[in-house]
N, C-alpha and C positions, 0 to 999 in steps of 0.2 A: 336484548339482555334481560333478563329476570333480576327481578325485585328482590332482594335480601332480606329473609326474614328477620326478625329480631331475635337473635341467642337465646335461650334458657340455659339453666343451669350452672354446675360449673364440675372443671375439665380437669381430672384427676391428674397427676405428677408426669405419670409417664405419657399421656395424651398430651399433655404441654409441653413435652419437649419434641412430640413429633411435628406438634401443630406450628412451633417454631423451627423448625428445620423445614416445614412447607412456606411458611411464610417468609424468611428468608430466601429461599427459591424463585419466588415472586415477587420480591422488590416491596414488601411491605415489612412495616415496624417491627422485629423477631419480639413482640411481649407476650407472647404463650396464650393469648387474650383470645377471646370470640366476640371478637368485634365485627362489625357489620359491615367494613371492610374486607376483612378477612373470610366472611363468608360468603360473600359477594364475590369472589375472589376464585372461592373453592368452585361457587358454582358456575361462574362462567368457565373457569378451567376443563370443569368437566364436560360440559356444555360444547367448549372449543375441540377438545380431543374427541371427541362423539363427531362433530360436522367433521372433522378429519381425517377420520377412517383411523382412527387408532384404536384398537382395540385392547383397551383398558379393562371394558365391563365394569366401570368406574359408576356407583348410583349415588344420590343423597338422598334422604328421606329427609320430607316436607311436612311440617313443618323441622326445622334443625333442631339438634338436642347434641348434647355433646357425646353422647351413646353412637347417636350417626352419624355424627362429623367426623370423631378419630378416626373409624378403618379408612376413610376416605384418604383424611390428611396423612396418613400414613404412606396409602399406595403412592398419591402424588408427588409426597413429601421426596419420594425416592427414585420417580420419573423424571425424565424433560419436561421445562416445560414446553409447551404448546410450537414455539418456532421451531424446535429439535427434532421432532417428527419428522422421518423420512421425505427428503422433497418429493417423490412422487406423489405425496397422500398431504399438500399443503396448499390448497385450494384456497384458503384465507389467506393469501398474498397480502391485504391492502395492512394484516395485522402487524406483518413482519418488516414489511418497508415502512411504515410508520415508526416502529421501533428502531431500526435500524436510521433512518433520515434524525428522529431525536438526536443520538448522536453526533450525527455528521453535521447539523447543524450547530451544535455547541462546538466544534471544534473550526466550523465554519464563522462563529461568530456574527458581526451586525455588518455596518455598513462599515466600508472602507475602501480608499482610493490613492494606498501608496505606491508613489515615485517609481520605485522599482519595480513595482511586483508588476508582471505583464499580462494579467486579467485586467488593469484599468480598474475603471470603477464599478463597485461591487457590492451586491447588496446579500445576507446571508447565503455568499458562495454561487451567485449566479451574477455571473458578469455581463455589462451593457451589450455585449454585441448577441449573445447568449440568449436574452430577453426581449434585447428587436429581432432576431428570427421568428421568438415563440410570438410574440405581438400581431410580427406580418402574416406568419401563416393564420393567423386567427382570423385574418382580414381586421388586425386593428393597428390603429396610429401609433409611432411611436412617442416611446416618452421613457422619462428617467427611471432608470431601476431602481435608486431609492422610493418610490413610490409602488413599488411591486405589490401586489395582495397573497395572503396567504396560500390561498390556492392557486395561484399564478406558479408561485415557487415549487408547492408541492407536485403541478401535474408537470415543470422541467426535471425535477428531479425525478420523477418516475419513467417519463420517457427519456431524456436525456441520455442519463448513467444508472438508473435502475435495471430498466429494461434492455438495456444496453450491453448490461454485460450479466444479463442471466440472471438477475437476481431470485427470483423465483426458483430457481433448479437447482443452486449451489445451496451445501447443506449451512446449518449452524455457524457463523463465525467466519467462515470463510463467506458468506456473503456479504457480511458486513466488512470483512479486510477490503475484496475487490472493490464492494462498491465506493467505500470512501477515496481511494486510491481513486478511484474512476473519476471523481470529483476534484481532486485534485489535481490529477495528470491527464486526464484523458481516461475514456473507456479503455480505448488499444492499448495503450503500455502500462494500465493496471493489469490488463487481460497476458499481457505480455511476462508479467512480475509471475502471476499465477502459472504460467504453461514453462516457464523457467526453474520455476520451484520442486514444481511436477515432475519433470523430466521424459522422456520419451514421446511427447507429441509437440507436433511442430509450433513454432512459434512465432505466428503471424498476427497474433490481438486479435484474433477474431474466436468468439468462445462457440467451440461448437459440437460435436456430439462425441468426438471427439474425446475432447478434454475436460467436459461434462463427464463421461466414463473414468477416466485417469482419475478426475478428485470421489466419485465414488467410492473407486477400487483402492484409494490410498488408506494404507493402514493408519495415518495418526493426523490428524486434524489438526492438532494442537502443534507438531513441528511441521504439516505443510502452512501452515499461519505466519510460522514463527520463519520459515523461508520467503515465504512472500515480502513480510515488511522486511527481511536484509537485503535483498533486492532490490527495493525501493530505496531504503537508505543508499543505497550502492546509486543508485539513478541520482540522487537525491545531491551527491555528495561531487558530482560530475556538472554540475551546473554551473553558471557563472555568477549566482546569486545566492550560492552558498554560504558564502562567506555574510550576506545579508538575513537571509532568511531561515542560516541550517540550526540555529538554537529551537524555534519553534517549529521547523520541520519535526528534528529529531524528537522536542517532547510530543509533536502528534503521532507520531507513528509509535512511539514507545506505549502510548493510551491505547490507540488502534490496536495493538499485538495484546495487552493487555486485555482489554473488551472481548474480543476475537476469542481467543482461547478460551475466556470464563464458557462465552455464551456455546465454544463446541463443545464443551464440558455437559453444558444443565447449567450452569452457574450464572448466577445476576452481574458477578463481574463489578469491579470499581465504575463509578460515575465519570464519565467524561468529561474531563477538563479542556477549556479553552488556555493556547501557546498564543503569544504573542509574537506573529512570522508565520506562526504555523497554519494559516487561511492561504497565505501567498500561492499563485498559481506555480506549480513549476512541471513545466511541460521541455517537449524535447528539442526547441528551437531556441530555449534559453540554454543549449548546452555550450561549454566550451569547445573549440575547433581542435579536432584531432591533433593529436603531435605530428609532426610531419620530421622525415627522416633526409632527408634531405643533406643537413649539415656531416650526418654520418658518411655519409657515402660521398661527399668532398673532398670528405681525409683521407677517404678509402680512393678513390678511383680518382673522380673529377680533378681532383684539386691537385691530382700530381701533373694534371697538364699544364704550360705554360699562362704563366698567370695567375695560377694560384701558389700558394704558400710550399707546395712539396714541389710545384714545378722551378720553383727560383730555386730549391735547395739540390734539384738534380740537375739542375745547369750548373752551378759551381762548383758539384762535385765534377761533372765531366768538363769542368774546366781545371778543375784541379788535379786532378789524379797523375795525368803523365807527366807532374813536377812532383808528385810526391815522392820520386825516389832520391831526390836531388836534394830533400830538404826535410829533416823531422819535423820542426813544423808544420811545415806543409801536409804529410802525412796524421799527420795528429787535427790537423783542421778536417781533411778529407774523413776519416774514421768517424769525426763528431758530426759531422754532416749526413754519413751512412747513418750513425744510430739515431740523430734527429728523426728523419725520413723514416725507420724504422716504429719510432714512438710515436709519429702522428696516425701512422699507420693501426699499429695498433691502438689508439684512442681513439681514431675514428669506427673501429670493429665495435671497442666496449659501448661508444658514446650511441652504435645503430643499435646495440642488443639491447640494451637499456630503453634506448628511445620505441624500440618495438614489444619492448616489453609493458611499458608505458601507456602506446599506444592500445596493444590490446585488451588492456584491462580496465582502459577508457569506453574503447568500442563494447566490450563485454558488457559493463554497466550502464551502459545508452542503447543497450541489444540492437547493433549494429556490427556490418561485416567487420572483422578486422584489417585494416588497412594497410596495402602492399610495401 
């Protein structure tokens, strides 16, 4: 990184409002200023898109003057920045997952070890069993994840669910949707939200060249974002810990779709808020148990055998019938016993179309077969 020189001068009306439209873009103060931040700022920017192959032809003359800072703050002011760069030409990986893990860690929050949640105990979003794997492979002893070191966590997050599920190769925004999802559910049925959203390539969680192609080729960034986290709420909303944890799910994923979009945009995007529920692990073995149809098809078939409920009311009808001519009553009991028979019958049809309609919209949201 180069050393920022000290500002000279000062930066006429219309330079100030571009230099704040650049500084805004990069997540610094918008005060129209040439602060030494902000020029520190311009020139690693420029410096990043140069090792990136982006071809800006973007210079600053050295020492800075505000003569040669506007054209610059200008072109910038109205590019990407620097993570927005075409993936193939983003070699500075460790810039973009640093950026992206910020995030994910405020939304991941500190330590925590509730009841419910079936990560167990957890320290900013890397769970015990999570950390004695990375431990053993290390060839080191285990010990409690609240004592994790900074780099500990950052090189599971890199392998884990960064590299896990592409983060390198997916552009702007959509990197950061799967990967947080990745962290909270799993690489696979982030991977899964994504290839669902997508459409046309299969959907097995595993990201591959595939579906790599598909989010290139997708016209709009900003609504495949915005289908991934409905999918996920859809996951989300199928669990058995819903009812627990779905207030700060829903605010993470509402921040996630939020961030996501700014940053496919070019845009800095809102600051990431930590939900309270919203760290909770919710993976797919926390789902609730498919509806089972079972009871439909009672009413419908089974149940009209002996023993069941339609099979006692067709034995009294064919105990009743060759008296029904001998007696209105009797004929009027026999009738009510037909349309009984009748009505379980059709309530056992609406009770299985219901119930399979139920079912499949379960399986859909857990991207699972739909069940027979």
């Amino acid at each position: 990184m180069r050393t920022a020189p000290a500002p000279s001068g000062v930066i006429d009306t219309g330079a100030r409002i571009v230099l704040q439209t650049f500084q805004r873009g990069h997540g610094l103060a918008a005060n129209g200023a040439l602060t030494p931040e902000t020029i520190q700022e311009l020139l690693d920017a420029v410096a990043r898109r140069r090792a990136l192959g982006c071809t800006d032809h973007l210079t600053v003359s050295i020492p800075v003057s505000p003569a040669a800072l506007a054209p610059a703050c200008a072109r910038l002011a109205f590019l990407a920045p620097v993570p927005h760069c075409s993936p193939e030409t983003r070699p500075m990986s460790s810039f973009i997952f640093a950026k992206a893990l910020k995030a994910v860690l405020v939304h991941e929050g500190g330590k925590v070890d509730h009841p419910r949640d079936p990560g167990g105990r957890t320290n900013q979003g890397v769970i015990q069993r999570v950390y004695d794997g990375y431990r053993a492979r290390k060839g080191k002893p285990k010990r409690d994840v609240y004592l994790m070191e900074p780099a500990e966590r950052d090189e599971i997050y890199r392998a884990q669910y960064w590299d896990a599920v592409r983060g390198d190769d997916l552009p702007a925004g959509v990197d950061y949707v799967v990967f947080d999802g990745a962290v909270n559910s799993g690489p696979t049925q982030s991977v899964k939200w994504l290839q669902r959203a997508l459409g046309g390539v299969k959907v097995d969680g595993a990201l591959g060249e595939a579906t790599l192609a598909a989010v290139a080729a997708h016209p709009d960034h900003n609504a495949l974002i915005a289908a991934v986290c409905a999918r996920r709420i859809a996951f989300l909303k199928a669990l058995r810990t819903w009812s627990t944890f779905g207030k700060g799910w829903t605010a993470r994923v509402a921040g996630v779709r939020a961030i996501g979009q700014a940053w496919a945009s070019g845009s800095v995007g809102p600051a990431p808020v930590h939900a309270e529920g919203g760290s909770a692990k919710a993976t797919l073995d926390q789902a609730r148990p498919l509806r089972a149809m079972a009871g439909g098809d009672a009413a419908i078939g089974g149940g009209v055998a002996t023993g069941g409920l339609g099979g006692v009311l067709q034995q009294a009808r064919d105990a009743l019938t060759p008296l029904a001519g001998n007696s209105t009553i009797i004929g009027n009991i026999v009738a009510a016993l037909v349309i009984t028979g009748a009505l379980i019958t059709i309530g056992g049809i609406g009770y299985r179309f219901l119930a399979q309609r139920r079912a499949a919209a379960q399986a859909d949201a857990l991207d699972l077969a739909v069940p027979a």
